[in-house]
C-alpha positions in Angstrom: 0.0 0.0 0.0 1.7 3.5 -1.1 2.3 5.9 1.8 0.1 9.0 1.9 1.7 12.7 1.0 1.3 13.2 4.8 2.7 10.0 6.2 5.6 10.4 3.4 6.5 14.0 4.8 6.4 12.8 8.5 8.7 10.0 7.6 12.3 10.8 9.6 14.2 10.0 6.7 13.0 10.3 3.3 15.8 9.1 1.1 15.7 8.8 -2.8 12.5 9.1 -5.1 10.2 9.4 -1.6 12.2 12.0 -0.5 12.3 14.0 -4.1 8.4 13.4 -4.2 7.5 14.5 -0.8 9.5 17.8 -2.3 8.0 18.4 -5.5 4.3 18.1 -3.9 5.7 20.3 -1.3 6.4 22.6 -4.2 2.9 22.2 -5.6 0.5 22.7 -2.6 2.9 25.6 -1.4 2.0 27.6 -4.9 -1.4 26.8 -3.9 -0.8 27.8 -0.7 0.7 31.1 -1.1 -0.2 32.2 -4.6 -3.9 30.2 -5.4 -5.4 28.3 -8.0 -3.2 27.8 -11.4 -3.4 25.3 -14.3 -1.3 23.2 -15.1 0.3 25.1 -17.7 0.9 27.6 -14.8 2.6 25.2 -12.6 4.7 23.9 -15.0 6.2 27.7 -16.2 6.3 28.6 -12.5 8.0 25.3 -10.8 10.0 24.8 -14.1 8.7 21.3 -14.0 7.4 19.1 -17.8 3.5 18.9 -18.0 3.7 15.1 -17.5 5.5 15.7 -13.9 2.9 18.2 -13.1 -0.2 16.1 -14.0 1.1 13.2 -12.3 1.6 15.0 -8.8 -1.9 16.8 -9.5 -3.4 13.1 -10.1 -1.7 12.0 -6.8 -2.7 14.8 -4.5 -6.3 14.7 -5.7 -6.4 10.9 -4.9 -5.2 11.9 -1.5 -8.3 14.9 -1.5 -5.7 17.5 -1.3 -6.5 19.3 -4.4 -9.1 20.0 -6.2 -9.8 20.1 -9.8 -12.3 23.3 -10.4 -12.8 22.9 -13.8 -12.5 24.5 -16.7 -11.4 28.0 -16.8 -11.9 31.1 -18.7 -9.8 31.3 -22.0 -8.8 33.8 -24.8 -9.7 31.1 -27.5 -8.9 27.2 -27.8 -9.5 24.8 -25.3 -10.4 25.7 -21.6 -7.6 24.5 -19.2 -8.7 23.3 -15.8 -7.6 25.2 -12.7 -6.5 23.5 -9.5 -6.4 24.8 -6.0 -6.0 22.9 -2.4 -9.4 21.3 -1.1 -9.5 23.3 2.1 -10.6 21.5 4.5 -7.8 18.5 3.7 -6.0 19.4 6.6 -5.9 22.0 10.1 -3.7 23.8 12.1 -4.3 25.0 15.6 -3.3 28.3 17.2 -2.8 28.7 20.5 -1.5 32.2 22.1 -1.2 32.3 25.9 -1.5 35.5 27.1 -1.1 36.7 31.2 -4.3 36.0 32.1 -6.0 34.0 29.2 -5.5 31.9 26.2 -6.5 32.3 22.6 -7.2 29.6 20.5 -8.6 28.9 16.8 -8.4 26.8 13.9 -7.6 27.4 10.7 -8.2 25.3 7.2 -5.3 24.7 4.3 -6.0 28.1 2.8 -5.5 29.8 6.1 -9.5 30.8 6.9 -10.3 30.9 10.9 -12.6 28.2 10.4 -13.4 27.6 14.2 -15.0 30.1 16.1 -11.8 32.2 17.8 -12.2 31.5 21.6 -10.5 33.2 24.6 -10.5 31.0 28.1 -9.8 31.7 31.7 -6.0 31.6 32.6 -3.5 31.9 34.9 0.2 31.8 33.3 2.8 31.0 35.9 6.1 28.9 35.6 5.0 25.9 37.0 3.5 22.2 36.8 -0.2 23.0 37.7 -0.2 25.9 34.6 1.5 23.6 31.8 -1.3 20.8 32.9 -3.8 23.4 32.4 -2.8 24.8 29.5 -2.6 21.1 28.2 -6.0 20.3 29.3 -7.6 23.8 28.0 -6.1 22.8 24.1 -7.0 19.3 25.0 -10.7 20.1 25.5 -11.1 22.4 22.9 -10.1 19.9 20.1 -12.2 17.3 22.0 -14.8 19.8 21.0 -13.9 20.4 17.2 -16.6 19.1 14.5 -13.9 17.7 12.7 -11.4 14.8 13.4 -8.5 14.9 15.7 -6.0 13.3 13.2 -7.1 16.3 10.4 -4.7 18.6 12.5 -1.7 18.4 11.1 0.1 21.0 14.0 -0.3 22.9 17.0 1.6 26.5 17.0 1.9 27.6 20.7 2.9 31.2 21.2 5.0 32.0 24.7 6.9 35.2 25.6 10.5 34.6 26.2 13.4 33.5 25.1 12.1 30.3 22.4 14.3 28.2 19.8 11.5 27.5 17.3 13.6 24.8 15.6 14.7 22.8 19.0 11.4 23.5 20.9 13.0 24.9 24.1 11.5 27.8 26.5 14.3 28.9 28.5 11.8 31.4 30.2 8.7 29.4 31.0 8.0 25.6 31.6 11.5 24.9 31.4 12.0 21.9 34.1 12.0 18.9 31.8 15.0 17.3 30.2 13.2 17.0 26.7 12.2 20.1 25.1 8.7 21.8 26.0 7.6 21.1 22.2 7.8 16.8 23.0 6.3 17.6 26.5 3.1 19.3 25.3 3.0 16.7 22.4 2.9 13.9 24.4 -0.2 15.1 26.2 -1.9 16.3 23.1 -1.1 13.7 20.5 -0.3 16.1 17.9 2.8 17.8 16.6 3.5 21.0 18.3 5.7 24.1 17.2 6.6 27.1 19.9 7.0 30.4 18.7 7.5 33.9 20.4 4.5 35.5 20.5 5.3 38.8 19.3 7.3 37.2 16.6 3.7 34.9 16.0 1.9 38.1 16.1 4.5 40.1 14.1 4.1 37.0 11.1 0.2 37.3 11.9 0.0 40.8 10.7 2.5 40.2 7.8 0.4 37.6 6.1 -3.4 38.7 6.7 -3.2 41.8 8.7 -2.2 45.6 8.4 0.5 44.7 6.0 0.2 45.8 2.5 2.9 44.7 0.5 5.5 46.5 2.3 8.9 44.1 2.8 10.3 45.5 6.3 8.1 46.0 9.3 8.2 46.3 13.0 5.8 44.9 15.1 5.7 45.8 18.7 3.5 43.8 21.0 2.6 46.3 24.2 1.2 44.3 26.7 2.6 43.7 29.7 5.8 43.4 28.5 7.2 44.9 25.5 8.1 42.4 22.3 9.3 42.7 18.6 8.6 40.6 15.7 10.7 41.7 12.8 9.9 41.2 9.3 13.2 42.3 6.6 13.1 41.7 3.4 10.0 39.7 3.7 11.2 36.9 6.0 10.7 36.8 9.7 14.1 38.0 11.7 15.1 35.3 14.3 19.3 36.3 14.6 22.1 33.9 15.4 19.9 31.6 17.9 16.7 32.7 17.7 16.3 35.3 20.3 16.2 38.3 18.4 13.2 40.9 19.2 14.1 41.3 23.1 13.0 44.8 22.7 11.9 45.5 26.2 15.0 44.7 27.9 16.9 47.3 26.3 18.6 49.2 28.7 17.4 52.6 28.4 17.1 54.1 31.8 19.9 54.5 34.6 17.6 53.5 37.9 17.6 50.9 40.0 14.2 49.3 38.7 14.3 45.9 38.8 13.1 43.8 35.6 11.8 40.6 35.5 14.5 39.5 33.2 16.9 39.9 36.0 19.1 42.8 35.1 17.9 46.7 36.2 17.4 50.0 34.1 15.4 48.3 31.0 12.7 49.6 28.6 9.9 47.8 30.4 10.8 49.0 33.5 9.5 52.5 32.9 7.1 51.7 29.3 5.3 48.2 29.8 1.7 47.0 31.1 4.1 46.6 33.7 5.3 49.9 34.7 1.8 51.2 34.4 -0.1 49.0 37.0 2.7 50.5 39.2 2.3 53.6 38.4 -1.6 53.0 38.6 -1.1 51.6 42.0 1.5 54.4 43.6 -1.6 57.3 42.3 -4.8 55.1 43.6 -2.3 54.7 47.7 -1.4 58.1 46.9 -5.2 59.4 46.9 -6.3 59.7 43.1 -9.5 59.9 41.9 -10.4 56.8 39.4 -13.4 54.7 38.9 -11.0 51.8 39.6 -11.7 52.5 43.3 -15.6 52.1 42.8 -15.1 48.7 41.7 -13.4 47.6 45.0 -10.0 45.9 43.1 -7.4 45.8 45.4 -4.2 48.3 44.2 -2.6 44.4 44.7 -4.8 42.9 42.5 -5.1 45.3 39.8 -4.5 44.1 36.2 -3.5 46.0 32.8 -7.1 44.9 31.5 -8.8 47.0 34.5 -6.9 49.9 33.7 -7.3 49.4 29.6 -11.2 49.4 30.1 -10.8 52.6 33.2 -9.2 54.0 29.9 -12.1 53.4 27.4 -14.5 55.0 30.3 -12.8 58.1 29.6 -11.5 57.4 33.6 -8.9 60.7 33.7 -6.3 59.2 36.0 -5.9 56.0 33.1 -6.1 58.5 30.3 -2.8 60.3 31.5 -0.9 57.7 32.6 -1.3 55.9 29.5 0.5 58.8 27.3 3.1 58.7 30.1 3.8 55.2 28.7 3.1 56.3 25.4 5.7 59.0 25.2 8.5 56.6 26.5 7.6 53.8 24.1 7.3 56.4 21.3 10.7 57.6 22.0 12.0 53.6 21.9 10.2 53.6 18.6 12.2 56.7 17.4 15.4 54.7 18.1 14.1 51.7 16.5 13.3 54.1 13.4 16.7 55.5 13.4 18.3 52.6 13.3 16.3 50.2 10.8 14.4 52.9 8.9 11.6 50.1 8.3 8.5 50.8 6.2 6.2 50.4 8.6 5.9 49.9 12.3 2.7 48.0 13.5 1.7 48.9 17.2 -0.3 45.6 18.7 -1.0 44.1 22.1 -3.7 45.0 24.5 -2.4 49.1 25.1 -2.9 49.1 21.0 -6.2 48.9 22.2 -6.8 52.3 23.7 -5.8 54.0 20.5 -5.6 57.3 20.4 -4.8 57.8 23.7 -1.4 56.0 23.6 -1.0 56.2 19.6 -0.8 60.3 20.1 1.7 60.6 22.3 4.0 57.4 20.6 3.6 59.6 17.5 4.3 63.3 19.0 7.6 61.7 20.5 8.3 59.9 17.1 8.1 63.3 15.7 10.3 64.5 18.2 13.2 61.9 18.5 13.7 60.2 15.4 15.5 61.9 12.5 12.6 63.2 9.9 14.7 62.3 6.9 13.9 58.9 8.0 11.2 58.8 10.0 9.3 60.4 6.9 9.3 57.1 4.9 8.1 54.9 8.4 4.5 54.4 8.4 2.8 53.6 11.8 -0.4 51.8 12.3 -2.2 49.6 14.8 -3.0 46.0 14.4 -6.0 44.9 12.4 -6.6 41.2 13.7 -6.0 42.6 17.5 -6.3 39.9 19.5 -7.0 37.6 16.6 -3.0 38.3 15.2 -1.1 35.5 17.4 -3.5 33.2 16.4 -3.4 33.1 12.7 0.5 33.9 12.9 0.6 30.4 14.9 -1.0 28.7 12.3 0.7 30.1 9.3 3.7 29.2 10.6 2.7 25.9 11.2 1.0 25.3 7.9 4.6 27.3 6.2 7.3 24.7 9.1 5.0 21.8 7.4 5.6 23.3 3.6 9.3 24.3 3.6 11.9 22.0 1.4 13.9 19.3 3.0 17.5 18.9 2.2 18.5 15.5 2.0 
């Protein structure tokens, strides 16, 4: 019995004709993929492959419901060619972004349509036993609930802050007390094959393919949330540097006090222009006597979170309003240096203080305007994320549907 396109490509070593074919249908389904429907005509000039090779590899992948034939297409005279695309709902990939205090999840088809509804659940992320079970049972449940079958999903992308290597599966920053990488761990509790990415880098690849972006080659994505992340997109392709860890954005050291980060080391961006830094400066004004409607819903200064502060914000709350340009102008100025030193197309502002708009996107672009050099800055487009919370989702699964569709080398 001849091994399936999927079982071929999961095969550990591929050797020989299996491993050229696995390839060349690699080749096929990622034109579908990334450009749509063609005939075969179309392959052949764009894969530089013979008609014959091309109608044989269609033939296969149809057999396996992996492509469609759509039928004949329009013509300018002569006989209609048939166009071919990817059956959509041949295969899945799940996205799973794990925020502070909740997860994002949703599932995507081959063509890269949200085909699930996009659901957010209850959760606590902390570096220990009882949250990696959780999270484990949360994406466990969910595809329990899925109208389609569990063996359709071809990968799980999981997005964690930190310090991640994609290609080895490691989180050095959370979850990292097991000898085999986080990647096997969580795969051995789901049953399916699992990816880790950065989430601002997930987020940042999100945007690029179905977001903001629109066509431009080099863009900055910073995630403002509690933290403060960077996905960078140059030339096209995501940035990852020597091992992976590129985009540590908030830990640049930027200030000279004696703030302590959680990374360890004092005097760094988030210290002073994070979700972070806000809640404490939220907390020092509400024990110092400030007015804000926070106080009427009884939170505890202890207990406040970036979310109750976000929504004080979007209830025109006063004390919220100013504190968020505070941040604003100190993230716009890190913006300015970022601007100044990779004069990118665009920068894309995302994460949950994206979310208040105008009240921190006026003050990141008055101290843009004020810091960065205009020659440059006057070619640097800023905008804020159109899939919002949606954007580490669909980044986790196109990466996952682009790890499956990349070239082997033998």
């Amino acid at each position: 019995m001849n091994s399936t396109f999927f079982e071929e490509m999961n095969h550990d070593f591929p050797t020989g004709v299996a491993f050229k074919n696995v390839n060349l249908k690699k080749k096929v389904i990622s034109y579908f993929a990334n450009t749509g429907n063609a005939t075969i005509a179309e392959l052949g000039k764009e894969l530089n492959l013979s008609i014959p090779k091309i109608t044989s590899l269609l033939n296969d992948l149809i057999q396996e419901g992996l492509v469609q034939d759509h039928g004949k297409v329009d013509s300018t005279g002569g006989r209609k060619p048939n166009v071919y695309g990817l059956a959509p709902e041949s295969a899945f990939f799940l996205g799973i972004d794990v925020k502070t205090h909740h997860i994002n999840i949703g599932l995507t088809d081959f063509q890269k349509n949200l085909i699930s509804e996009f659901q957010s659940y209850p959760y606590l992320l902390s570096n220990d036993k009882a949250s990696l079970d959780e999270l484990c049972h949360i994406i466990n449940n969910f595809i329990t609930e899925l109208p389609i079958p569990k063996e359709k999903i071809l990968g799980i992308g999981i997005n964690l802050s930190g310090r991640i290597n994609y290609s080895k599966g490691y989180n050095y920053n959370l979850f990292d007390f097991h000898d085999a990488p986080l990647s096997k761990v969580i795969e051995e509790e789901i049953g399916i094959k699992v990816f880790l990415e950065n989430d601002s880098r997930a987020m940042a690849y999100g945007e690029f393919c179905s977001g903001v972006v629109e066509g431009e080659k080099d863009v900055l994505f910073l995630n403002l949330d509690y933290g403060i992340g960077m996905g960078m997109i140059l030339n096209n392709q995501l940035f990852y540097g020597k091992s992976g860890y590129s985009g540590e954005f908030g830990h640049i050291p930027l200030y000279q006090n004696e703030k302590m980060c959680k990374c360890g080391k004092k005097g760094c961006l988030e210290t002073e222009a994070s979700g972070w830094a806000l809640i404490e400066m939220f907390k020092e004004s509400m024990q110092a006597g400030a007015s804000t409607i926070v106080s009427q819903s009884n939170i505890h200064p202890d207990e406040l979170t970036l979310e109750d502060i976000i929504n004080a914000a979007q209830k025109d709350d006063v004390l919220a309003i100013e504190l968020i340009a505070k941040i604003g102008d100190k993230i716009g100025r890190s913006i300015a240096l970022l601007i100044n030193i990779f004069n990118p197309e665009l920068v894309v502002l995302g994460g949950s203080l994206a979310s208040t708009e105008d009240y921190i996107l006026l003050p990141i672009k008055s101290a843009i305007k004020r810091y960065s050099l205009s020659l440059v800055n006057n070619d640097t487009q800023l905008k804020v994320s159109k899939l919002g919370e949606q954007a580490g989702v669909i980044g986790a699964c196109l990466l996952v549907r682009h790890r499956y569709l990349a070239l082997e080398h033998n």
